[in-house]
Structures are given as structure tokens and as C-alpha cells.
C-alpha positions, 0 to 999 in steps of 0.5 A: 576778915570776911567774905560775903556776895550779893545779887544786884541788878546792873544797869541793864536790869540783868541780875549778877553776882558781887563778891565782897572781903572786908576787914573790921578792926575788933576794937574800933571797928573801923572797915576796909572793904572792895568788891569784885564781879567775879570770884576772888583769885589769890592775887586779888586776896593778898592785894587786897591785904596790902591795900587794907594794910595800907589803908589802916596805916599799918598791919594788925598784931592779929588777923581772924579769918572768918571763913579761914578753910580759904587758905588752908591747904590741909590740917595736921593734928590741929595745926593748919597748914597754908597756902604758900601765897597766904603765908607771905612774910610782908604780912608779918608785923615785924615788917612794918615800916 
């Protein structure tokens, strides 16, 4: 899982920022991505993992976050500590259906 942006020009020639999280599955590496025009706010994040989730047909045993200092709230001894939104138990794979 990733995030990225791009300066583009709108329609208006007016130049502006889109913000993009994608998720590759490693071994197929299949893609799932969605653009935003403004910065992604928690909300946004676990919606798009639903979506992701819902797109692949399921939940990954294993998700590696490329940028993953976005969810921490602080370390302890190397153990990370997350955000309360980003530790929802709907993304554990026991909750597959």
C-alpha cells in the first residue's frame, strides 16, 4: 500500500495537486488505486481499504505500508503504536466472509 500525488493541469489550464493510495498484490501484482483532489483524511483511508478489500474479493493475510509513519501515533521499544481508526478489527482476515 501506497501513496503518491501529481501535478496536473485541470481543464482550465489552472495547475493542481492529485493525491493517489494504490494497493499491489506482491505476488500477482495486481492494482487497486483512487485519486483524490485534496489530502486524504482517515475517513477516506479505511473507505478506500474497504473498497480495495472489495475489489480483490477479500482481505490480505498481510498488508505492507510503505509510508506506515501515516498511521502511527508513536513507537515504544520498536513496537508501533497505531492510530485507534487504523486498528479496526473489520481489516483482520478472520473477518472475511
Amino acid at each position: 500500500m501506497d501513496f503518491g500525488t501529481i501535478k496536473v493541469s485541470d481543464a482550465n489550464g489552472k495547475h493542481i495537486r492529485l493525491y493517489v493510495m494504490c494497493f499491489i498484490l506482491s505476488h500477482s501484482r495486481y492494482k487497486y488505486c483512487e485519486w483524490l483532489d485534496r489530502p486524504f483524511t482517515t475517513a477516506d483511508t479505511i473507505r478506500m481499504h474497504e473498497n480495495a478489500f472489495e475489489y480483490y474479493g477479500g482481505i490480505a493475510e498481510e498488508i505492507v505500508y510503505d509510508q506506515d509513519y501515516l498511521f502511527l501515533v508513536s513507537e515504544n521499544y520498536g513496537d508501533l503504536i497505531y492510530g485507534r481508526y487504523t486498528c479496526s478489527s473489520r481489516f483482520h482476515p478472520q473477518h472475511l466472509s
